[in-house]
C-alpha positions as CSV (number, residue, x, y, z in Angstrom):
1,X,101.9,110.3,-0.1
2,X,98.3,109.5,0.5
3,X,97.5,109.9,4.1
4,X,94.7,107.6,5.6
5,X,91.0,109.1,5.1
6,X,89.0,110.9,7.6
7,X,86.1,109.7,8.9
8,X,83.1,111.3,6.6
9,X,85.5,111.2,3.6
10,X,83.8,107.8,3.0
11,X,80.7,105.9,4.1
12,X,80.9,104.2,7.6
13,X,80.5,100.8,5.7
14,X,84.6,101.0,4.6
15,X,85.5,101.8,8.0
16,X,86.4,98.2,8.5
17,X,88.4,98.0,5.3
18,X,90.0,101.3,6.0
19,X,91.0,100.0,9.6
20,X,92.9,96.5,8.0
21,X,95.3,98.6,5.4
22,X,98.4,99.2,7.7
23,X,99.9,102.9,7.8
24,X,102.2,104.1,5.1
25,X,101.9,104.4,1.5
26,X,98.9,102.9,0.2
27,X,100.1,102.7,-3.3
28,X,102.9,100.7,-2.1
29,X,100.5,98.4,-0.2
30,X,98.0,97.9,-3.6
31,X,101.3,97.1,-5.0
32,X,102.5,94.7,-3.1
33,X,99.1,93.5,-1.9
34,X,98.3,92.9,-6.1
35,X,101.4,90.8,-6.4
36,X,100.6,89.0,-3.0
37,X,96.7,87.9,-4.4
38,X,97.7,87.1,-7.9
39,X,100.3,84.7,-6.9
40,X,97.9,82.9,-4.1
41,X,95.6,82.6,-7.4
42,X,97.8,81.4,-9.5
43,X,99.1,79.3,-7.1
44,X,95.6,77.6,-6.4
45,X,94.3,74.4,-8.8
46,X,91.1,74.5,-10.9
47,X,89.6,72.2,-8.1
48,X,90.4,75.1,-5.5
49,X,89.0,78.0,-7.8
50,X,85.3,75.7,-7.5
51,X,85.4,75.1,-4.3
52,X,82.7,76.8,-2.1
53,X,83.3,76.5,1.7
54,X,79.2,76.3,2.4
55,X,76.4,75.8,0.5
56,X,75.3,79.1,-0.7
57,X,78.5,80.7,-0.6
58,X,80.6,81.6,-3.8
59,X,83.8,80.0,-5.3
60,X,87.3,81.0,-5.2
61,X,87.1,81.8,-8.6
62,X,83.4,84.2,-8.1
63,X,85.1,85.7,-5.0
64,X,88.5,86.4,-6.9
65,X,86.3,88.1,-9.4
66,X,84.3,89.8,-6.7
67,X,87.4,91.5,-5.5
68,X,88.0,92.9,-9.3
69,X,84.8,94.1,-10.1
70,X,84.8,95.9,-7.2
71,X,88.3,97.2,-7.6
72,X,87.0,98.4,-10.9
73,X,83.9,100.0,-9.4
74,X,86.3,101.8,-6.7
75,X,88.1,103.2,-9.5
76,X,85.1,104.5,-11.2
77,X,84.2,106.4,-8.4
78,X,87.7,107.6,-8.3
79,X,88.0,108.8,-11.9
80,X,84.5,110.5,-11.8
81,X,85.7,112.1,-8.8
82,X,89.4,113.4,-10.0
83,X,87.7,114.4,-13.9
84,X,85.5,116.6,-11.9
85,X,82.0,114.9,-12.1
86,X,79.8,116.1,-9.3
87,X,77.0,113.5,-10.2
88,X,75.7,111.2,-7.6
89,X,77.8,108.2,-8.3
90,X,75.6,104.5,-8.0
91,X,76.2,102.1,-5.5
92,X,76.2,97.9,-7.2
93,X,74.9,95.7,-5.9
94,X,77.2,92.8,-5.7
95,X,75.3,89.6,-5.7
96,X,73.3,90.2,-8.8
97,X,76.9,91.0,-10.5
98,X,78.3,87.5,-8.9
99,X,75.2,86.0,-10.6
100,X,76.2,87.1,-14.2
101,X,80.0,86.9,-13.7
102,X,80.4,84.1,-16.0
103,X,82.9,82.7,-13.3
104,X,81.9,79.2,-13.8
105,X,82.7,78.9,-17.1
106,X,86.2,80.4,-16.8
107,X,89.4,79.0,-15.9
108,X,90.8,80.5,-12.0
109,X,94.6,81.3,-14.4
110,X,92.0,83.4,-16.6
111,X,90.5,85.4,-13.3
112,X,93.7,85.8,-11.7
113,X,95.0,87.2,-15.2
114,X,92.0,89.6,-15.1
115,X,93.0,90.3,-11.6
116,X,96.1,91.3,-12.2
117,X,95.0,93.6,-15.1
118,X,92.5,95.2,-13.3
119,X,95.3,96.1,-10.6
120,X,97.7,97.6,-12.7
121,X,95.3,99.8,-14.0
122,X,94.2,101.0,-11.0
123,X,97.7,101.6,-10.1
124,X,98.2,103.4,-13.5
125,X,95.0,105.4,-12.6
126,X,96.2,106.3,-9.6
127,X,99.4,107.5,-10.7
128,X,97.7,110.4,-12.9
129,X,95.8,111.9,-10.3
130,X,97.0,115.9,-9.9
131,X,97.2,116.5,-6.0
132,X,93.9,118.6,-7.0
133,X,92.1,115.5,-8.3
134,X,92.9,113.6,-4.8
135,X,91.0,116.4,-3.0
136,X,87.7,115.8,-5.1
137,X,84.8,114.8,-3.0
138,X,81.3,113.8,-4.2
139,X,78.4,111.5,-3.2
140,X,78.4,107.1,-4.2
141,X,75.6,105.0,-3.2
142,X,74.1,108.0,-0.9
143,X,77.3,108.9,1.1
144,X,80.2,111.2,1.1
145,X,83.1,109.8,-0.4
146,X,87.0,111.6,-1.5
147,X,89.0,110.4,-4.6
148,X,91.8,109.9,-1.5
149,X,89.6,107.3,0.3
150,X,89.2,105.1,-2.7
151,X,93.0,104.0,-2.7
152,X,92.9,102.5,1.2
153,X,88.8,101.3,0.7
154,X,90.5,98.7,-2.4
155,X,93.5,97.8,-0.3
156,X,91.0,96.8,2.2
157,X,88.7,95.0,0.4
158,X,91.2,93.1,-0.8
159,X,92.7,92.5,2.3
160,X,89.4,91.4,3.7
161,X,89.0,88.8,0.8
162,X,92.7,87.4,1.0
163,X,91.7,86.7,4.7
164,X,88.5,85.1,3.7
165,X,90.7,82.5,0.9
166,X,93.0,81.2,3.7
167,X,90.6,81.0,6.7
168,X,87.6,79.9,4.9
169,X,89.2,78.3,1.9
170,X,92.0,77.0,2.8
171,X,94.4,78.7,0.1
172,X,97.6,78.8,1.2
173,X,99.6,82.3,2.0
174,X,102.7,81.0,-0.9
């Protein structure tokens, strides 16, 4: 079992993801977690997934695709880290991906579907890591970060987000 990351395994920007993912296994929580957001998704109408709570703020269906590009960034990072690549890994910068996500013209049942893809394979990822491989450590976007800390830094990102859809969308929790 994982345990949670040290502080300087990661960048101090995670810390607030890191602190939302409750103790235990963290595959267990991107488990249930993945279920959790795919069925608040699917659950939501195409009205909902194009609803922005502000102007200037994204849709459900941009933010739901925001949480998998990032998970699939995360995962990156974690592959480059476990296969042994000592390069400096890139940061993204997330708006200009929002801006070319092609969100608009998809259906919210097509993002959710890409959601739930994008988790099993990071759960699929995950499970071929050697104990070595979770050890790795190398530099993304300018900071430290360890194949280990990449687990709890997606279960808290989505956390964050699944937050954000009830209290600033309005999506209900089932």
């Amino acid at each position: 079992m994982l345990t949670r990351p040290a502080i300087g395994d990661y960048s101090d920007y995670f810390q607030g993801y890191i602190d939302r993912v409750p103790d235990g296994n963290v595959m267990t929580v991107l488990t249930e977690q993945g279920e959790r957001m795919a069925a608040l998704l699917h659950a939501a109408s195409e009205e909902q997934g194009n609803f922005c709570y502000a102007p200037g703020k994204w849709s459900v269906k941009r933010l739901a695709l925001h949480i998998a590009d990032g998970e699939r960034m995360f995962c990156y990072r974690a592959m480059c880290l476990a296969r042994g690549d000592q390069q400096p890994l890139p940061g993204f910068e997330e708006n200009a991906y929002a801006e070319n996500d092609g969100s608009n013209e998809r259906t919210l049942a097509s993002i959710a579907a890409e959601y739930e893809s994008v988790r099993a394979a990071t759960l699929t990822l995950f499970a071929g890591f050697s104990p070595t491989a979770w050890q790795a450590r190398g530099i993304a976007n300018g900071s430290p970060v360890t194949t280990a800390s990449l687990p709890w830094i997606i279960a808290g990102h989505d956390l964050h987000h699944f937050s954000v859809l009830q209290e600033r969308y309005g999506l209900p929790t089932s």
